[in-house]
N, C-alpha and C positions, 0 to 999 in steps of 0.2 A: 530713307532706307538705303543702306548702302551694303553690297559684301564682298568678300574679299576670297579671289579664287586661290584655292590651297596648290601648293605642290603635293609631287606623290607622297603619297603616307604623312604626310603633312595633315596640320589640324586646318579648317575652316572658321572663318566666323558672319555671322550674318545681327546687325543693326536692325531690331523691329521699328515700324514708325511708331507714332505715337497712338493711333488707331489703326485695328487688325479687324478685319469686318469675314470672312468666308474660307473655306476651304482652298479655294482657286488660288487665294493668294497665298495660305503658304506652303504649297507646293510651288507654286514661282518663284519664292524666296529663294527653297532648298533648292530646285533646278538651277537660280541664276548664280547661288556659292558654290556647289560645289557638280552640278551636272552629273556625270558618268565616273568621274575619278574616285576611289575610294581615299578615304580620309580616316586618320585614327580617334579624330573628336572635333565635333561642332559646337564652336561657341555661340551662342545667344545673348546678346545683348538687347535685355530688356529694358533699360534704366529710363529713355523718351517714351516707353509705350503705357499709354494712361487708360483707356479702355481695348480690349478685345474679346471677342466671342469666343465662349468653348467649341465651338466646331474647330474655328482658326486653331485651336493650341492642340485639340484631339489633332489634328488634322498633321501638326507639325512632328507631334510624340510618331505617328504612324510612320509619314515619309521620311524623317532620320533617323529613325531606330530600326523599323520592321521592313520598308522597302528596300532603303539604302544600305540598310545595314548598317550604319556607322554602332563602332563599337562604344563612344561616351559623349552625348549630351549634356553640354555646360550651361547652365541659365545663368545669368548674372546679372542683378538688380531687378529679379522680377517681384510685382507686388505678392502680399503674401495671397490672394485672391489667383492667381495665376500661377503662382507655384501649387497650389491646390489641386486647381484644374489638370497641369501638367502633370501633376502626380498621380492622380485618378487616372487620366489618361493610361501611362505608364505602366499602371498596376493591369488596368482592365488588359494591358496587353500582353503582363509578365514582364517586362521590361524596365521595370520599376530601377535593380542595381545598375541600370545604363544610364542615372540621370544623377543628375549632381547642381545644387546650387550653390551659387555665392550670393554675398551681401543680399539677403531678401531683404526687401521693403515694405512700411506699410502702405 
């Protein structure tokens, strides 16, 4: 897992591992990319992550879309099983237009 701290108005990206297990972690994630600085879009790189829990993915739609506010959530290479989840997420929050994938995967 690795991420990478944005400059101001700069984009973020944050590396899922390859197992995502609770809530706790991705809010550590999102604190350890991008903290208190606001950011214009969060990239995700899902392409090592082979299982995680819908809490994890609810959990991540909330803390960069509704807490942090970032205004565009990027997933890229998520399975199509998690771009699912992240979408439902998304919706149940209205937040749906703030998310965006590339190259899903099966």
């Amino acid at each position: 897992m690795t991420t990478t701290a944005p400059s101001k108005a700069d984009g973020a990206s944050i590396e899922l591992p390859e197992r995502t297990s609770n809530r706790a972690e991705a809010t550590k994630l999102v604190d350890d990319a991008i903290g208190e600085t606001r950011v214009a879009v969060l990239t995700v790189d899902a392409s090592q992550m082979v299982l995680s829990a819908p809490s994890f993915l609810d959990q991540l739609v909330k803390d960069v879309l509704i807490t942090r506010r970032v205004p565009e959530l990027v997933v890229v290479s998520a399975t199509e099983r998690a771009g699912r989840l992240l979408t439902a997420a998304a919706i149940r929050r209205q937040v749906e237009a703030l998310i965006r994938f590339e190259n899903t995967r099966s």
